[in-house]
Residue frames relative to the residue before (quaternion, step in Angstrom):
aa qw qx qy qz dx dy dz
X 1.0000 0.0000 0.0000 0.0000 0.00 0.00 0.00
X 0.5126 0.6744 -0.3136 0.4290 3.28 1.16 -0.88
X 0.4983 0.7732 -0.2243 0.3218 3.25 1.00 -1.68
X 0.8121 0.4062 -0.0128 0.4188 2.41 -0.07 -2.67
X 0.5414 0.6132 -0.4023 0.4111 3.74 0.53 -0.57
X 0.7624 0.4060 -0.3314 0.3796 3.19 0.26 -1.79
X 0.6507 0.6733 -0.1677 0.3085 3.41 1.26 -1.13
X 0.2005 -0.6087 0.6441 0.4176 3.49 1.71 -0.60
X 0.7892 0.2275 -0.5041 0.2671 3.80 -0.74 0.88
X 0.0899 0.7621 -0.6234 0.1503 3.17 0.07 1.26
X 0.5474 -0.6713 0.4906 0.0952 3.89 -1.11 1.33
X 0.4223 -0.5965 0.6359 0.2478 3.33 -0.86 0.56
X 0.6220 -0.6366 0.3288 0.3158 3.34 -1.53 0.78
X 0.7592 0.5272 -0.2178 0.3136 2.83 1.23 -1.02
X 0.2571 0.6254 -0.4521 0.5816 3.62 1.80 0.09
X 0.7965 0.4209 -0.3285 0.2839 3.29 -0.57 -1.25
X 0.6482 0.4347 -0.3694 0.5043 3.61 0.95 -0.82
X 0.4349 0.5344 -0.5815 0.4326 3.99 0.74 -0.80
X 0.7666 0.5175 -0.3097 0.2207 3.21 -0.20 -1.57
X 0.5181 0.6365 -0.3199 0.4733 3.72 1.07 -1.56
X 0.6589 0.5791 -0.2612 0.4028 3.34 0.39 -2.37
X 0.8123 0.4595 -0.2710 0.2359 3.53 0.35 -1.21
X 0.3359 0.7970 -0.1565 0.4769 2.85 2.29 -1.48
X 0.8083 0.3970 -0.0035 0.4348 3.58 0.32 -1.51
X 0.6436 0.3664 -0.3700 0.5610 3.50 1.33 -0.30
X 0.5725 0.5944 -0.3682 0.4282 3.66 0.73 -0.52
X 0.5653 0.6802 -0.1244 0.4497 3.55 0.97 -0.84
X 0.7107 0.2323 -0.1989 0.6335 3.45 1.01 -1.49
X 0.8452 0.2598 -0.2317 0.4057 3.90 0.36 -0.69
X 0.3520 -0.7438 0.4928 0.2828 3.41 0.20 0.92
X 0.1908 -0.6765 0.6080 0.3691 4.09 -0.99 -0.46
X 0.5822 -0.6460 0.4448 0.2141 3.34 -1.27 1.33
X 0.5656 -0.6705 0.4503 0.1665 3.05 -1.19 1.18
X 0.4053 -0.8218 0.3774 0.1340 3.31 -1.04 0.59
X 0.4148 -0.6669 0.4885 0.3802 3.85 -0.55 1.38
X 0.4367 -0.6541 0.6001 0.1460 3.00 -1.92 1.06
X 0.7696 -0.3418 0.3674 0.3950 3.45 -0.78 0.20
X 0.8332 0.0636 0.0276 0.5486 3.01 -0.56 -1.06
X 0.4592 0.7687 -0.4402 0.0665 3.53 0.32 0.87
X 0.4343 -0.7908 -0.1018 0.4192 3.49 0.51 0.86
X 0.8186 -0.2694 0.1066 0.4960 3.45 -1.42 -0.56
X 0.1577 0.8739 -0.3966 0.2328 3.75 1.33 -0.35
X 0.8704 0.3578 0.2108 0.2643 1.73 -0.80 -2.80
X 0.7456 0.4055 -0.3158 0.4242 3.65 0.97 -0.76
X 0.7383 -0.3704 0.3354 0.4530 3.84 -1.68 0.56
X 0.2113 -0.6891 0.6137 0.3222 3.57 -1.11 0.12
X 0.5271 -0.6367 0.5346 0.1761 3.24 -1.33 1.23
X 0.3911 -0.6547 0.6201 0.1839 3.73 -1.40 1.45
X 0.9006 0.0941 -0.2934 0.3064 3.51 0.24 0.73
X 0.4831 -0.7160 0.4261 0.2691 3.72 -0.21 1.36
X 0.3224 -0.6885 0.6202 0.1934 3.58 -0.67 0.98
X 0.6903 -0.4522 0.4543 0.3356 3.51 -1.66 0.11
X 0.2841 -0.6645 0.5522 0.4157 3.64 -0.74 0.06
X 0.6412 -0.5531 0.4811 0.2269 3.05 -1.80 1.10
X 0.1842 -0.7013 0.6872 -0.0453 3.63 -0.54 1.36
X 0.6265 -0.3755 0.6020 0.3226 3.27 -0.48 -0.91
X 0.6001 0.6097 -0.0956 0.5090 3.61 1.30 -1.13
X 0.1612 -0.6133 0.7731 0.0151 3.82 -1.34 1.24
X 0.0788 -0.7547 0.6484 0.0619 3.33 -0.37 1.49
X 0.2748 0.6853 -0.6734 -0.0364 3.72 -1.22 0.00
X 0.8433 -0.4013 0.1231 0.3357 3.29 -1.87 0.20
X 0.4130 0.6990 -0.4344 0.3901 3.85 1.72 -0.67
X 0.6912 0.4984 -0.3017 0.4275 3.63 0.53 -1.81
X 0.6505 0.4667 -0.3011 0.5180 4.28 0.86 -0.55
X 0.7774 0.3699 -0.2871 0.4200 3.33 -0.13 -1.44
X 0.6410 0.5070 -0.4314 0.3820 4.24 0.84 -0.33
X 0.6448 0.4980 -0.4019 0.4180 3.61 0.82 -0.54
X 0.7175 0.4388 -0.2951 0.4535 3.32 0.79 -1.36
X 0.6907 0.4862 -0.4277 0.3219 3.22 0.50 0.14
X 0.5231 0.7571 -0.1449 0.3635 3.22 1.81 -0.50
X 0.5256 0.6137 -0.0946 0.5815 2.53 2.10 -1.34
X 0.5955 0.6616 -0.2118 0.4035 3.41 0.73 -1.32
X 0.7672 0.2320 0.0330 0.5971 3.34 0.27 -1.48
X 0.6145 0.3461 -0.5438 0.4549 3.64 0.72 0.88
X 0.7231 0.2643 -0.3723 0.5183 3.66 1.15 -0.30
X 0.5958 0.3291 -0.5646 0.4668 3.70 0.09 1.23
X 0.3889 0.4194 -0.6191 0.5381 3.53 0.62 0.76
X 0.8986 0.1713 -0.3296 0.2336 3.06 -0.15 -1.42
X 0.3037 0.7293 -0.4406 0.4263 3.41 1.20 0.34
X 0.7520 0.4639 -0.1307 0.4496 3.62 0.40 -1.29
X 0.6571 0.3873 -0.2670 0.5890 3.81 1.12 -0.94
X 0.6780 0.4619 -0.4515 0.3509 3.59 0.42 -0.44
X 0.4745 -0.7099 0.3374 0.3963 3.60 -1.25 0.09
X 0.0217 0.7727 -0.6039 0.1942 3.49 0.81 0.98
X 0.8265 0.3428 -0.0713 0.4407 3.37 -0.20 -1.79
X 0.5764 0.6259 -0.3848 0.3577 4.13 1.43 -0.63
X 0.3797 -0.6332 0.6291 0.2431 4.02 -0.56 1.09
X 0.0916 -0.8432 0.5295 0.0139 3.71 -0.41 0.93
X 0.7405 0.0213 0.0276 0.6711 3.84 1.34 -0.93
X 0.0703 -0.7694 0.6205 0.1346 3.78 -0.10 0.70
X 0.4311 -0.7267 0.4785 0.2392 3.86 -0.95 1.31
X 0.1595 -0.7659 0.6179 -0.0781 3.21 -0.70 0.62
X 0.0640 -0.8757 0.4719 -0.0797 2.89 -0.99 2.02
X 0.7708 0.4597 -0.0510 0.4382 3.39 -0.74 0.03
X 0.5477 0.5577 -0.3734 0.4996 3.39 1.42 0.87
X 0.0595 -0.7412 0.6312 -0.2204 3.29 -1.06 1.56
X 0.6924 0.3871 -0.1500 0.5901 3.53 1.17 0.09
X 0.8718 -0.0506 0.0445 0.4852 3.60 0.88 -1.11
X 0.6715 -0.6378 0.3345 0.1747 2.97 -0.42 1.67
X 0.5042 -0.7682 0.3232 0.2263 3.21 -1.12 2.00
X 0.2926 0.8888 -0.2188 0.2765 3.06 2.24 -0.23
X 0.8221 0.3707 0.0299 0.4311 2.33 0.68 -2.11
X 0.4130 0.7502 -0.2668 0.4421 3.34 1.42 -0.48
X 0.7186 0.3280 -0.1706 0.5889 3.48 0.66 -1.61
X 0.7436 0.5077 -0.2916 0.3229 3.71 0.40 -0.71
X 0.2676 0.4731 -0.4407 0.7144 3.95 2.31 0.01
X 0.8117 0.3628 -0.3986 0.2249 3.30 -0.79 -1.35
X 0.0547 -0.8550 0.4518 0.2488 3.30 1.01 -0.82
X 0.3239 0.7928 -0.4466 0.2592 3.71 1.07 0.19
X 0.4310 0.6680 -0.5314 0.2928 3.92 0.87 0.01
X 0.7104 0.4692 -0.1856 0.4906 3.20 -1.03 0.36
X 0.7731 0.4116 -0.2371 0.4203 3.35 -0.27 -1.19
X 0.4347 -0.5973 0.5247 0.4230 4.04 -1.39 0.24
X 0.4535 -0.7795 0.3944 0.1767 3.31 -1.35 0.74
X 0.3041 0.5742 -0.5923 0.4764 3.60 1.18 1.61
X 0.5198 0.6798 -0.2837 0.4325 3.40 1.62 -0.23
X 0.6221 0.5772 -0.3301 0.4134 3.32 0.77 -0.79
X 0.2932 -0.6847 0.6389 0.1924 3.28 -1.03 1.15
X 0.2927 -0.6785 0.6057 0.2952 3.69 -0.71 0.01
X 0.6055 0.5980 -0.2550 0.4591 3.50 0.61 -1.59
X 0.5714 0.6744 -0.1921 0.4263 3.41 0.85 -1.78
X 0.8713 0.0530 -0.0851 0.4805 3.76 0.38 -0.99
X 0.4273 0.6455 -0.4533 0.4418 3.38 1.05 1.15
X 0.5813 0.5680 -0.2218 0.5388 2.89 1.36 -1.13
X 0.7647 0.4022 -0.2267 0.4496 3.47 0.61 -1.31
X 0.6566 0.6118 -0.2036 0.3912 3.74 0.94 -0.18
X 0.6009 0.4387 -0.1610 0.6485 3.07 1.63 -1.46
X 0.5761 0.4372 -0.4728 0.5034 3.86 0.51 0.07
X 0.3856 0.5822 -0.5291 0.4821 3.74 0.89 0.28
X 0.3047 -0.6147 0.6382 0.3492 3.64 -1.21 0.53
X 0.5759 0.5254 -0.4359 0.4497 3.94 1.00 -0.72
X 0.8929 0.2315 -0.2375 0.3046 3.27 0.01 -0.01
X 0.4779 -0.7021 0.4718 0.2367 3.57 -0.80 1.60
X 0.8540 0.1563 0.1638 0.4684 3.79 0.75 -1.32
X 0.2196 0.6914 -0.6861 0.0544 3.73 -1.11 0.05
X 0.2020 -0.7166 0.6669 0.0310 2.37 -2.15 0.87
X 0.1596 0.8016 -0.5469 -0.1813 3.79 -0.55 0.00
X 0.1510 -0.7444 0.6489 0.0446 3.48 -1.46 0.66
X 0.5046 -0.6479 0.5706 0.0052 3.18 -1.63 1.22
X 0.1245 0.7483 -0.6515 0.0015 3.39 -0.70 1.03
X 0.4545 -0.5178 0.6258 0.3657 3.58 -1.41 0.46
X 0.5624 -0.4918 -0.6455 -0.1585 0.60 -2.16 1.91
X 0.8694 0.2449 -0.0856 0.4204 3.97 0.68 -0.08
X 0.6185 0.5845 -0.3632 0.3793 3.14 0.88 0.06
X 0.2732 -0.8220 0.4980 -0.0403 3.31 -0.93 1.24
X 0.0176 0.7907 -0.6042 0.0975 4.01 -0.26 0.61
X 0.2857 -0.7466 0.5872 -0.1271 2.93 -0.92 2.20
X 0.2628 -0.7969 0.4879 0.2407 4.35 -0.13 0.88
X 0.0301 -0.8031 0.5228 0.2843 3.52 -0.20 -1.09
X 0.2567 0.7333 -0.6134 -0.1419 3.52 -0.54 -0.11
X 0.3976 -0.8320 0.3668 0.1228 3.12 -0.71 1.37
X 0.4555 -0.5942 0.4099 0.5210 3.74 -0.68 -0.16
X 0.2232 -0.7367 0.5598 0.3067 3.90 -0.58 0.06
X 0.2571 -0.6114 0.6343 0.3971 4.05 -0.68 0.56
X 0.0886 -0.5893 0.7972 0.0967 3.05 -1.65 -0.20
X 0.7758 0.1676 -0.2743 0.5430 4.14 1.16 0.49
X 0.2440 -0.8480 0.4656 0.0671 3.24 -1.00 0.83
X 0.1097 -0.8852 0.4473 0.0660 3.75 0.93 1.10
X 0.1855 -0.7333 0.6333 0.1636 3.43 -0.98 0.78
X 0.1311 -0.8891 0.4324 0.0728 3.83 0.19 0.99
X 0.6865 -0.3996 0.1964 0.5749 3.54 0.77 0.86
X 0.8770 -0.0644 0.0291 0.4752 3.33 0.70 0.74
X 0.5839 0.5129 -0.1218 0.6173 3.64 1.78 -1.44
X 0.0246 0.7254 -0.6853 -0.0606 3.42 -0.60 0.67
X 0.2163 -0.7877 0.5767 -0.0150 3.32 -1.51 1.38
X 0.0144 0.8579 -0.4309 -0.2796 3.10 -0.68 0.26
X 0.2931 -0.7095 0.6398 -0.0365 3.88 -0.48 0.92
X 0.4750 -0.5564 0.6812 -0.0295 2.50 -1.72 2.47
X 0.8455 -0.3535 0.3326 0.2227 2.89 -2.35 0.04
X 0.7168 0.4539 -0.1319 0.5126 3.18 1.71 -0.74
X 0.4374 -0.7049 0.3573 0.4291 3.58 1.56 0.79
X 0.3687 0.6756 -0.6066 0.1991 4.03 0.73 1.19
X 0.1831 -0.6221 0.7137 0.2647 3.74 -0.81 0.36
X 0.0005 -0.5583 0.8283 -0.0468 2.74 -2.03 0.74
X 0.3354 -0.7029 0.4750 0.4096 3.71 -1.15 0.35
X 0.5673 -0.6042 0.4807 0.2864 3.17 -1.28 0.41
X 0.4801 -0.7521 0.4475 -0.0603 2.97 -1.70 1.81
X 0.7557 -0.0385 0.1468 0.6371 3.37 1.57 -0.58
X 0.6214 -0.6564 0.3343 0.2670 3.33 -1.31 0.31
X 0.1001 0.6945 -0.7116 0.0353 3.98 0.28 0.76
X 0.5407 -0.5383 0.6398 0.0920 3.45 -2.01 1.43
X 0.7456 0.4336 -0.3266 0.3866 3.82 0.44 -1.69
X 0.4082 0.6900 -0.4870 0.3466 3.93 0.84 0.01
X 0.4313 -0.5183 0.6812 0.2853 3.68 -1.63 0.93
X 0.0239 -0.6928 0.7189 0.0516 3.81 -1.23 1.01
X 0.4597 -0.5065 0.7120 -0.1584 2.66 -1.99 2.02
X 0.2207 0.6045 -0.7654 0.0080 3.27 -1.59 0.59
X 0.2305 -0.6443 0.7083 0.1736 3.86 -1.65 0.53
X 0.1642 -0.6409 0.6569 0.3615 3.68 -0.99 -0.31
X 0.8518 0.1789 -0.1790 0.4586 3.36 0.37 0.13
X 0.7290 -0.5559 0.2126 0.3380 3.72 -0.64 0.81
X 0.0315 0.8170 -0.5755 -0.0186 3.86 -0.18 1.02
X 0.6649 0.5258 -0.3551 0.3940 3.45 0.78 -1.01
X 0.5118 -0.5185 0.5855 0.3556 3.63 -1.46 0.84
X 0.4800 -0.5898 0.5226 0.3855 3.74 -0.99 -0.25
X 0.3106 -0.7428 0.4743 0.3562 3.54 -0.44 0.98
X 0.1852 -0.7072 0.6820 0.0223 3.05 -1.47 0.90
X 0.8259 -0.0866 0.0634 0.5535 3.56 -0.49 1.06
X 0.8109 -0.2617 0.3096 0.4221 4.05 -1.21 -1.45
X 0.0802 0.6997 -0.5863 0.4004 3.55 1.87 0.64
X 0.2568 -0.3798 0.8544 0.2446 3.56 -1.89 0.80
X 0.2738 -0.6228 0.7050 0.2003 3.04 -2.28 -0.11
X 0.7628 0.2008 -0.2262 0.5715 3.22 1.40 -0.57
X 0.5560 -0.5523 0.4943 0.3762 3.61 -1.12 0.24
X 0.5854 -0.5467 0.3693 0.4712 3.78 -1.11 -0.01
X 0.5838 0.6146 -0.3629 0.3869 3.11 1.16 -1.13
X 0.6023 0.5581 -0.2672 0.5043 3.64 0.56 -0.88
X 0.5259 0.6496 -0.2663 0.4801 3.86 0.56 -0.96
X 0.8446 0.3505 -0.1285 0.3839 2.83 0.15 -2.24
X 0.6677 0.5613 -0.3600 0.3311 3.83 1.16 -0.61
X 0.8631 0.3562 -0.2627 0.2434 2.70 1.09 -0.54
X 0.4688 0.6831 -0.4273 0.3619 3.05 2.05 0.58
X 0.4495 0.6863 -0.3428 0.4577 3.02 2.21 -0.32
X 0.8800 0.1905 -0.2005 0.3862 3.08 -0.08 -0.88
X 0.2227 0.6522 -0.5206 0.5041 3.90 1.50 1.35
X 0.6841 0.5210 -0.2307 0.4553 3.22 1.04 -1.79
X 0.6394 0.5568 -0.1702 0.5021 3.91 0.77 -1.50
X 0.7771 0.1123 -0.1203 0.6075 3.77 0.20 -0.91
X 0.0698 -0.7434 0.6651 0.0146 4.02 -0.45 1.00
X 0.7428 0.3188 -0.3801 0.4496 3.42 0.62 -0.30
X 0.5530 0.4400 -0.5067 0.4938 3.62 0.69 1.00
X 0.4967 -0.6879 0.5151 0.1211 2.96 -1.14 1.56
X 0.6908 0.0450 0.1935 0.6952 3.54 1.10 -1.85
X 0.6293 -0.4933 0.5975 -0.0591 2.15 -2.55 1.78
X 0.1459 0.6769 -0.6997 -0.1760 3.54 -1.12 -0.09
X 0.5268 -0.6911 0.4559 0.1924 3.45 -1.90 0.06
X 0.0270 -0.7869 0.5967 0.1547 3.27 0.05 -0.11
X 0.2142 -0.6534 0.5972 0.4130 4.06 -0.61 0.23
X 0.7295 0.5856 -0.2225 0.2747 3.87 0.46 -0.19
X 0.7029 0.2251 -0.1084 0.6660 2.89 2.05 -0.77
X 0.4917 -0.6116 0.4350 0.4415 3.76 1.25 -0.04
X 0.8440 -0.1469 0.2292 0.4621 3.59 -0.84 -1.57
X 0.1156 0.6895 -0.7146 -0.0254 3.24 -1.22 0.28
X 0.2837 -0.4595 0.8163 0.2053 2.78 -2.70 -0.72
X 0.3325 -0.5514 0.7389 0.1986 2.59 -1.83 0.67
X 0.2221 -0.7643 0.5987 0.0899 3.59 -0.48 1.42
X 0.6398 -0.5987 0.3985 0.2710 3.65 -1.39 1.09
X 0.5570 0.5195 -0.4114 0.5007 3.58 1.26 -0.16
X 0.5469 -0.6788 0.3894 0.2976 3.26 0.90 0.06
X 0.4603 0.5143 -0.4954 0.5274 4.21 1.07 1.16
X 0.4219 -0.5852 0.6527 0.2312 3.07 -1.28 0.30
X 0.2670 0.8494 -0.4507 -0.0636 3.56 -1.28 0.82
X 0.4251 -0.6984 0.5350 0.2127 3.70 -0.76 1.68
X 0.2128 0.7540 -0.5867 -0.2051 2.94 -1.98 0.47
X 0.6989 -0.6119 0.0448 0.3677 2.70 1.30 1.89
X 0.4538 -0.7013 0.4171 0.3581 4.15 -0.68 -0.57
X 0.5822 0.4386 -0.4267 0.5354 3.29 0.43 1.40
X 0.8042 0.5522 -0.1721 0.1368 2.61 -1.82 -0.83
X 0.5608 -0.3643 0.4269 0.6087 4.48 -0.74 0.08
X 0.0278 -0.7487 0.6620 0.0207 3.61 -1.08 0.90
X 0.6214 0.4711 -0.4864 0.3942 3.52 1.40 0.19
X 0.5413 0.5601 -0.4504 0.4364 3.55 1.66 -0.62
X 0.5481 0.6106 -0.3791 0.4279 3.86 0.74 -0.98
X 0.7717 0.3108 -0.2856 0.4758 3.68 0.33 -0.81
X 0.5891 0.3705 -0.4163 0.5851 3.68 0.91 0.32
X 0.6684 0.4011 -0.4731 0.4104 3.53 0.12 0.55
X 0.6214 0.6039 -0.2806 0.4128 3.17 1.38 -0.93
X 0.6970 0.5043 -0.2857 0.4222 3.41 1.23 -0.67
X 0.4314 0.7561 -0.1904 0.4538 3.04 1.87 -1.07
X 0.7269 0.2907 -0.2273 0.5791 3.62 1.22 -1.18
X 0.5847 0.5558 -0.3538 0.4733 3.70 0.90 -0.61
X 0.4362 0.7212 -0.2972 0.4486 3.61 1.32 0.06
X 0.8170 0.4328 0.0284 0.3800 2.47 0.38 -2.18
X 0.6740 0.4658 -0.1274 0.5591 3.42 1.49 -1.32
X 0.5198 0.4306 -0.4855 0.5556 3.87 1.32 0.19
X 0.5679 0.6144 -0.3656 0.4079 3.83 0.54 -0.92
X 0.6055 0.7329 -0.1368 0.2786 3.07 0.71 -1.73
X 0.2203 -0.6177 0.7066 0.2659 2.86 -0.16 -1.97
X 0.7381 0.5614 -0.3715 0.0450 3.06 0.22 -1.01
X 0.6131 -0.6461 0.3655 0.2703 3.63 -0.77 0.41
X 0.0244 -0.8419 0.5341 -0.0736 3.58 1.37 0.55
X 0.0511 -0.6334 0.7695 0.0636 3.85 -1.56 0.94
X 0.8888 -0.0712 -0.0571 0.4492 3.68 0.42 -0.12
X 0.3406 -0.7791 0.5244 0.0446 3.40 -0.96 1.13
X 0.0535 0.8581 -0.5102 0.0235 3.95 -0.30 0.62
X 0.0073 -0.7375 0.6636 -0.1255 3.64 -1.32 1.34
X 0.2126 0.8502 -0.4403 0.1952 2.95 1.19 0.83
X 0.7283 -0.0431 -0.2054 0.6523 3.06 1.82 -0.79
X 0.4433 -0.6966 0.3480 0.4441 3.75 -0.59 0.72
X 0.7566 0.3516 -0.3597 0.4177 3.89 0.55 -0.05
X 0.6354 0.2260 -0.4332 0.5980 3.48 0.77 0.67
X 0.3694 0.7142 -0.5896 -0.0767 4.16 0.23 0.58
X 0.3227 -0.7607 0.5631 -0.0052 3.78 -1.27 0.22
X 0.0583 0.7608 -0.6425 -0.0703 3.23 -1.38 0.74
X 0.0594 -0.7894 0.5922 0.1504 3.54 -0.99 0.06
């Protein structure tokens, strides 16, 4: 203090105690000591995540993501070349007319993997059959394929100068595949039927319907013939021919017809053809 006087720097009191005050706080709280460098693994914080061990090697995510991917795309090749996924026999239902053969050989799908398989594709190509009313196909994991069918059924059996057809409810022709007995037989001598062409009826319903009528009406006729001029007939066992055209009441027609076959047994008369084609102009001769 003495000093500071002579010196012109003498302190204010209250400096001097800051200073003491400070003096005294250093004292009670010591200041922690600093970690050297190279001091060892001991002593230092342990770290919340374990690093890789030093190989030699900069791993990152390139060195992973190329193998597995290698891997990948070797087992969907070999996935894809084996015959897991390969449609080998598609089932096929509901044929009685057209061979399961033939079925698979439209559909053409052998062979081929079945993500391939159009459905749509072989409906289209199937239903353009006249045999066939419908189809269905369905896909099952991982190959297996299942073709429906619903066929047309004839229910007539046309002998077309020579071509026998047979023809559904809806006047399609289709040729005939095999012998069915329960079938209305038709014969022309001379060509009547248009050539079927694709889903064209050939016959009208009306036509159809006469002559299941008059199957139903004459039971003891086996066979129909056609005439394009006179419609239907028989060849009646008395030996005449008789038409009652393609239209019209075919149960009233066959009661007139008998009505004249009456008359013409009574008769005598030699009759070669009998006609009810229409019921107010009928005729025999």
């Amino acid at each position: 203090m003495i000093g500071e006087r002579v010196f012109g720097r003498a302190r204010p009191r209250s400096e001097r105690l800051r200073r003491r005050r400070r003096a005294e706080a250093n004292q009670s709280f010591p200041r922690p000591r600093r970690l050297r460098k190279n001091a060892t693994r001991r002593n230092r914080p342990a770290s919340r995540h374990r690093a890789f061990p030093n190989l030699g090697l900069k791993l990152s995510a390139r060195w992973i993501t190329i193998p597995m991917l290698a891997i990948m795309s070797w087992m969907l090749m070999q996935t894809l070349n084996g015959p897991r996924l390969w449609v080998q026999k598609p089932d096929i239902i509901g044929t009685s007319i057209i061979s399961p053969s033939r079925i698979r050989s439209i559909a053409g799908i052998n062979g081929t993997y079945a993500f391939e398989v159009d459905p749509r594709a072989i409906v289209q190509q199937l239903q353009a059959l006249p045999e066939i009313a419908s189809a269905r196909v369905t896909i099952s994991w991982p190959n297996k394929v299942v073709i429906e069918i619903e066929e047309r059924q004839p229910i007539l059996e046309w002998n077309d100068a020579g071509t026998t057809w047979w023809i559904s409810a809806d006047g399609i022709a289709f040729l005939r595949r095999s012998v069915v007995h329960a079938l209305v037989q038709v014969q022309s001598l001379e060509r009547t039927l248009d050539y079927p062409r694709g889903l064209d009826p050939v016959l009208s319903p009306a036509m159809i319907a006469t002559a299941l009528a008059l199957q139903e009406n004459l039971e003891d006729q086996s066979l129909l013939f056609y005439d394009k001029d006179r419609g239907f007939g028989i060849r009646d066992s008395r030996g005449w021919m008789a038409y009652f055209g393609t239209d019209g009441n075919i149960e009233l027609k066959v009661k007139v017809y008998f009505e004249i076959v009456d008359y013409l047994e009574k008769s005598g008369y030699p009759a070669r053809m009998v006609s009810v084609e229409n019921l107010k102009a009928a005729f025999y001769r």
